[in-house]
C-alpha positions as CSV (number, residue, x, y, z in Angstrom):
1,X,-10.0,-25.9,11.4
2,X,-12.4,-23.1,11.0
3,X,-13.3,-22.5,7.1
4,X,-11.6,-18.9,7.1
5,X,-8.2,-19.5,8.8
6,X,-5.0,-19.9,6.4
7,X,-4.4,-23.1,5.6
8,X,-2.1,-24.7,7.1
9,X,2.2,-23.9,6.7
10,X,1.7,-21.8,3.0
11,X,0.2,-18.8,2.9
12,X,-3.7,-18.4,2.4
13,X,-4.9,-17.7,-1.2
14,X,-5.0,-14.8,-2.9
15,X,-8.8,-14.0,-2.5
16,X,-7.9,-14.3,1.3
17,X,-4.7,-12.5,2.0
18,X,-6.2,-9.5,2.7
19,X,-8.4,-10.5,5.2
20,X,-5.8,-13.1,6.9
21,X,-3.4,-10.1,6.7
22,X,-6.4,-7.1,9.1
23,X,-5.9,-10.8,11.4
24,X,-2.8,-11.0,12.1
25,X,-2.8,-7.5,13.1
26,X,-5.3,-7.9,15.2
27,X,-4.3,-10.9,17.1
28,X,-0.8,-9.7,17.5
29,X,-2.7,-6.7,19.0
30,X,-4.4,-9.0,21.2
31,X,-1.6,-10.7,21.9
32,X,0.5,-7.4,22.7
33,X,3.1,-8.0,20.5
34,X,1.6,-4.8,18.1
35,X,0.8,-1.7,20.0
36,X,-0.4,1.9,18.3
37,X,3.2,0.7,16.3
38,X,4.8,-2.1,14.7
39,X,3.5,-3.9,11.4
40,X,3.1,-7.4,10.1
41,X,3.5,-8.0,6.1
42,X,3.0,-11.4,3.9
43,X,4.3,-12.1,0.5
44,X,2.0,-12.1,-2.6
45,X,0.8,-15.8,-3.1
46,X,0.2,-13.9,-6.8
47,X,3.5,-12.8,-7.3
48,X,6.5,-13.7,-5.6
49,X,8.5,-10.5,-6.4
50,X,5.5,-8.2,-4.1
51,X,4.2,-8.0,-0.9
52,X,1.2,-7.3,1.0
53,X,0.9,-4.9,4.1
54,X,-0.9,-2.3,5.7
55,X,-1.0,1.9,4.8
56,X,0.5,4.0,7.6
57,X,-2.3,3.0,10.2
58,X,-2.3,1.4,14.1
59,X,-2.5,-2.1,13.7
60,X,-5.9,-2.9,15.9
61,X,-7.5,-0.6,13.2
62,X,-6.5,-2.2,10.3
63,X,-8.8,-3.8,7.5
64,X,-9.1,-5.2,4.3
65,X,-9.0,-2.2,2.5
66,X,-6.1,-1.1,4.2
67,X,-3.6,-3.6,2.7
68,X,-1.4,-1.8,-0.2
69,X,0.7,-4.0,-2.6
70,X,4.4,-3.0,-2.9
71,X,6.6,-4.5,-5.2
72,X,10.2,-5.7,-3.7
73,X,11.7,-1.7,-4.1
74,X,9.1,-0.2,-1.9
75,X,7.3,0.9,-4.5
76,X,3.1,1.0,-4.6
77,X,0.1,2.4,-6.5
78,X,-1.7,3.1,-3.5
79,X,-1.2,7.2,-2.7
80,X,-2.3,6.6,0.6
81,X,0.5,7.4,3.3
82,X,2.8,3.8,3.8
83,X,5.0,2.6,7.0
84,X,8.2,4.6,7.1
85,X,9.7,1.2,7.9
86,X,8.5,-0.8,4.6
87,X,11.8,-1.6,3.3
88,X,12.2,-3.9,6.3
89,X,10.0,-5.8,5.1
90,X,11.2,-5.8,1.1
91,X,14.6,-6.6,2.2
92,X,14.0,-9.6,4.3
93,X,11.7,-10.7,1.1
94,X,14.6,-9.8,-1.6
95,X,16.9,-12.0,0.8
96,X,15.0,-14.4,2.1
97,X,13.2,-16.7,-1.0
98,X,11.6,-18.9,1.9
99,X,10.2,-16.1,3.8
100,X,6.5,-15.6,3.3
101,X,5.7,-13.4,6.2
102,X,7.7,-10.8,8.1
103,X,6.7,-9.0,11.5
104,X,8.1,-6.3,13.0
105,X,7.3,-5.0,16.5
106,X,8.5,-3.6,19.9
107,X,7.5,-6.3,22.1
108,X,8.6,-5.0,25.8
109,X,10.1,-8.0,26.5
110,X,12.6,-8.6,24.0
111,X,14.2,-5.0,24.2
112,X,16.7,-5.5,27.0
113,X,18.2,-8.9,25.0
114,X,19.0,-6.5,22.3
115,X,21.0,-4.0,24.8
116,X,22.6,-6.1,26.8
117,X,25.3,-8.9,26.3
118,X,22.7,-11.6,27.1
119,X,21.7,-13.3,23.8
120,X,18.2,-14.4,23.8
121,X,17.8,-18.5,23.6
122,X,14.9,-21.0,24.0
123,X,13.9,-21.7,26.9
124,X,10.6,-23.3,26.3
125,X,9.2,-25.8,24.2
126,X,7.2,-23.3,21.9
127,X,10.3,-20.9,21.3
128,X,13.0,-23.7,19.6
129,X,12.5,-21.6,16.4
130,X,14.8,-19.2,18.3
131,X,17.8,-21.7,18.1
132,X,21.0,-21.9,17.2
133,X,20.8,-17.9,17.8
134,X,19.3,-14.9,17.7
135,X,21.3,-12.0,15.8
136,X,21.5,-8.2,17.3
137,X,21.2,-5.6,14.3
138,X,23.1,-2.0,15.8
139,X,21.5,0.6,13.3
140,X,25.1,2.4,14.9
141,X,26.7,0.0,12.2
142,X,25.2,1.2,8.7
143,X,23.4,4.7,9.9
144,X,26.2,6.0,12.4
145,X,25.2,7.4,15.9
146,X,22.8,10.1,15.2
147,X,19.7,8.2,13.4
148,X,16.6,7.6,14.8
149,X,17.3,4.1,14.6
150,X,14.2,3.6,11.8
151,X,14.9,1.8,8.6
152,X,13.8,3.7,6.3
153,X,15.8,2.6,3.0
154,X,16.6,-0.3,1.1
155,X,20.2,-0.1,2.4
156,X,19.5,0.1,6.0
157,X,16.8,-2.8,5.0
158,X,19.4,-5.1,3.3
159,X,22.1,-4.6,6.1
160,X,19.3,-5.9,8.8
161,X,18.1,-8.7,6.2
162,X,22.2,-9.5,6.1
163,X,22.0,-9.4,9.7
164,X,19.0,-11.9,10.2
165,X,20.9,-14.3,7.9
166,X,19.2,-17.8,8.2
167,X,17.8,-17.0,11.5
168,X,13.5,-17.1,12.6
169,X,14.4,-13.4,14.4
170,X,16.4,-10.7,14.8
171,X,16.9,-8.2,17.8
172,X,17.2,-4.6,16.6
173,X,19.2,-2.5,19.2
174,X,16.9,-0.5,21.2
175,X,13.9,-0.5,18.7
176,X,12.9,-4.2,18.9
177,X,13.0,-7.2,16.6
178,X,11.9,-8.8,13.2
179,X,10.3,-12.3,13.0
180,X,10.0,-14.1,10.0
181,X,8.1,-17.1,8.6
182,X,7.3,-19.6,6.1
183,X,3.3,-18.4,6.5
184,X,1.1,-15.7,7.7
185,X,0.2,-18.1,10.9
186,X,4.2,-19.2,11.6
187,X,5.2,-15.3,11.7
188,X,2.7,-14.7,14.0
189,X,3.2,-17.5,15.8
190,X,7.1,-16.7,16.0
191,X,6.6,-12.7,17.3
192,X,4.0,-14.2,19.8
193,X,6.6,-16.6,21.6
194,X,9.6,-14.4,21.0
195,X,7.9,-12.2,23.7
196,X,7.0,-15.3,26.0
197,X,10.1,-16.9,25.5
198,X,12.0,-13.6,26.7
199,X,9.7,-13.0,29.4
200,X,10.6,-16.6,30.8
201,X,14.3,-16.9,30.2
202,X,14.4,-13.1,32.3
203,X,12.5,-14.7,35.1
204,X,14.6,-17.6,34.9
205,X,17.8,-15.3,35.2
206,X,16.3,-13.3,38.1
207,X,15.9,-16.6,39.9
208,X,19.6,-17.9,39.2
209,X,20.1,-19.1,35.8
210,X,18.1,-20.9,32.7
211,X,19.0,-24.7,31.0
212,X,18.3,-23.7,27.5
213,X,16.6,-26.0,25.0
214,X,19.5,-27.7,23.1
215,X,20.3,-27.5,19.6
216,X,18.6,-31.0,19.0
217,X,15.7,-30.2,21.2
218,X,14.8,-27.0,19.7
219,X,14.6,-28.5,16.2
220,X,12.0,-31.7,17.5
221,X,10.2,-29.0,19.0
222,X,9.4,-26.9,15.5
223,X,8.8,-30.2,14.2
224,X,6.1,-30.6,16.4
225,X,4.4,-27.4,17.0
226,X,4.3,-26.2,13.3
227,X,2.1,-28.6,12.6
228,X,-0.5,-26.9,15.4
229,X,-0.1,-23.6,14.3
230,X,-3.4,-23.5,12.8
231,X,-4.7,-24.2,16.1
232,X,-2.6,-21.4,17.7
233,X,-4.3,-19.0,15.0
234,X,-8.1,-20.1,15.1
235,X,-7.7,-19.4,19.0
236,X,-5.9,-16.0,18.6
237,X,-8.5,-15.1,15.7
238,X,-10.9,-15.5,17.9
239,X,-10.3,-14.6,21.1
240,X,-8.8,-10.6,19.2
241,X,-12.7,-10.4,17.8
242,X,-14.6,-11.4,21.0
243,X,-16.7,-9.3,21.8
244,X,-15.9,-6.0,24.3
């Protein structure tokens, strides 16, 4: 494993959050799970009450001295300009104690399992993280019809931690989804195959149906691959800052 890449399953240390964090945006970039939009957070290895993530800024530019540290309110030092959609990310880490990493993003091929009545399931060997089920969260329910579908408070941010429950990822009705993780490396590593894993099972529908991973299946399979996700994330690191 290269001497720079999170170690692996816990988060990297402190000195190197920073950096692993400008990564992961990057290689979700790469990846084209993060666009111009979208954002990708990890909890303080420091303190377990804050959170590191990026200023209001497109994720392939994003750098070291981007990061800003936000305690679990949404609140930061840093006067620079934040994500209008940071309490996602306090909520799920107010909610979820075993959560380390949180990414949100707009990956084209999960949209259409979050407005229509097919609920998204593993269908590959790299997505069993995505059993027994993936929740929808309907902004409809806690904002009414007219918002703009952003979660831009803590109380729209708890009801869509509420909604993710247990779960590796949520679907967020016709904005996208949330993945989450124990590190840096499985949250990436979670938004990456949520988009292949949708791409496939759509395929597999156009062509007549899907057999979905079962229950059993899914959880040998996150056995197995967490223990290569440092793998997955050398490669990605790599191949986002080839050169052009």
């Amino acid at each position: 494993m290269p001497e720079d890449a999170p170690e692996p399953g816990g988060t990297p240390a402190p000195g190197d959050q920073r950096r692993a964090l400008a990564e992961a945006n990057h290689i979700l970039v790469d990846q084209g799970i993060l666009d111009a939009f979208g954002h990708v957070s990890v909890r303080s290895a420091e303190d377990p009450g804050a959170f590191l993530l990026s200023r209001n800024l497109a994720p392939g530019l994003v750098q070291e001295d981007d990061v800003q540290r936000f305690t679990l309110d949404g609140r930061t030092d840093d006067p620079r300009p934040s994500y209008l959609e940071l309490y996602i990310h306090a909520e799920v880490y107010r909610a979820r104690p075993d959560v380390q990493a949180v990414v949100h993003s707009h990956s084209p091929a999960v949209i259409p399992f979050g407005v229509t009545a097919t609920p998204l399931r593993p269908v590959l060997h790299m997505a069993g993280f995505l059993a027994p089920r993936v929740p929808v969260f309907d902004t409809r329910d806690t904002l009414g019809p007219a918002s703009d579908l952003l979660i831009r408070s803590a109380e729209s941010g708890a009801a869509l931690a509420a909604a993710l429950g247990p779960a590796s990822v949520v679907l967020m009705r016709g904005h996208g989804s949330t993945a989450v993780g124990r590190s840096l490396e499985e949250a990436v590593y979670r938004a990456v195959y949520t988009e292949v894993n949708a791409h496939a099972q759509a395929e597999a529908l156009r062509l007549g149906g899907c057999v979905y991973l079962t229950d059993e299946e899914a959880a040998a399979t996150v056995a197995t691959n967490t223990k290569q996700l440092p793998r997955a994330w050398g490669f990605w690191r790599d191949r986002a800052h080839r050169p052009a």
